[in-house]
C-alpha positions in Angstrom: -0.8 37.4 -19.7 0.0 37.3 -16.1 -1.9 35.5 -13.3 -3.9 37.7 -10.7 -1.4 38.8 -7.8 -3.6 36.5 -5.3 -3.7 33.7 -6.9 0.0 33.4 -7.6 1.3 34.5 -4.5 -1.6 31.5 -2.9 0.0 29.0 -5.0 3.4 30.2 -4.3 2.9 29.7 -0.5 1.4 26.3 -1.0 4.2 25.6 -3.2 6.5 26.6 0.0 4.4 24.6 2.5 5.0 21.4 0.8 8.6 21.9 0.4 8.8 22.6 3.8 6.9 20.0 5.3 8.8 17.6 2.5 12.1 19.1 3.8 11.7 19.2 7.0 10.9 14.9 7.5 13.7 14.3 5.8 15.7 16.5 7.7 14.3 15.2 11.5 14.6 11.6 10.6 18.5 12.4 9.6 19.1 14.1 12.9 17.6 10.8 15.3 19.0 7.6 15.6 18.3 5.0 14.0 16.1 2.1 16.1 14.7 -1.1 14.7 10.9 0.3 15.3 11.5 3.3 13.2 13.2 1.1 10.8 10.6 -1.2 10.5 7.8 1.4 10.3 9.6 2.7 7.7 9.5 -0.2 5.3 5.5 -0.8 5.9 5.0 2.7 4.9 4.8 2.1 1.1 2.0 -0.4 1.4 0.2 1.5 3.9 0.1 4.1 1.3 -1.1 2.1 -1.0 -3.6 0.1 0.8 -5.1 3.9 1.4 -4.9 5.1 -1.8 -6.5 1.7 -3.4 -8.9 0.8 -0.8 -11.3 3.6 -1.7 -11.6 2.8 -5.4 -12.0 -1.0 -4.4 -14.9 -0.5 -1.9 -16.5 2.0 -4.6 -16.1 -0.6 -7.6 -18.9 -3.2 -5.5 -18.4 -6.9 -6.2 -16.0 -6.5 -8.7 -13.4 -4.2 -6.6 -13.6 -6.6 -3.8 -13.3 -9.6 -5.9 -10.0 -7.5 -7.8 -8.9 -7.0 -4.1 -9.0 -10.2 -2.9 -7.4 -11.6 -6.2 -4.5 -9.1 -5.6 -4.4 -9.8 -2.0 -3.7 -13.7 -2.6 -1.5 -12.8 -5.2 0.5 -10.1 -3.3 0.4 -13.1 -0.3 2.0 -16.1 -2.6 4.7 -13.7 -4.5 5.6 -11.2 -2.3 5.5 -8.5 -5.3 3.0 -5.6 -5.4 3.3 -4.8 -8.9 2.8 -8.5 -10.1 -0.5 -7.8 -7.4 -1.2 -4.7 -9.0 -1.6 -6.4 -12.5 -3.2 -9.4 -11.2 -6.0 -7.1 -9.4 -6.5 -5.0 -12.6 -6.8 -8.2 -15.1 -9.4 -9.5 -12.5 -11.4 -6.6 -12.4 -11.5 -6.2 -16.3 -12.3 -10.2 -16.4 -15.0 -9.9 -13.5 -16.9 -6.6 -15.5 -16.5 -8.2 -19.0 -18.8 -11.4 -17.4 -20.9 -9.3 -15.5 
């Protein structure tokens, strides 16, 4: 059984679009110099990412996200290890809904 022509040739092009656009960063940042800025903004980038992908689901869990956030925050903070944080934040929400 073969997918309709439209909706394989869609998820072909988006399939194509995200190599591209995955390609095509890695290829402009090997063609410019290398500067301290770019260098730096480069090693924040993984936090940002995750700030934005787990603020959301923090904000949305009420007391008990922000309460997991904060725990992680301090944690992240004192051991400078965001997948020690990322357990710690977890544990605290699971502790903070088991009470409440």
């Amino acid at each position: 059984m073969w997918p309709e022509p439209r909706a394989l040739a869609a998820i072909l092009g988006m399939a194509l679009v995200t190599y591209a656009t995955r390609t095509g960063g890695v290829w402009l940042l090997g063609r410019a110099r290398p500067s301290r800025l770019r260098t730096a903004w480069l090693n924040q980038l993984p936090g940002a990412i995750l700030v934005a992908l787990v603020a959301p689901a923090v904000l949305a869990a009420g007391l008990a996200g922000f309460i997991a956030g904060a725990c992680a925050a301090l944690v992240a903070a004192r051991t400078r290890n965001i997948a020690l944080a990322l357990v710690a934040g977890i544990v605290a929400l699971q502790v903070v809904r088991r009470i409440g």
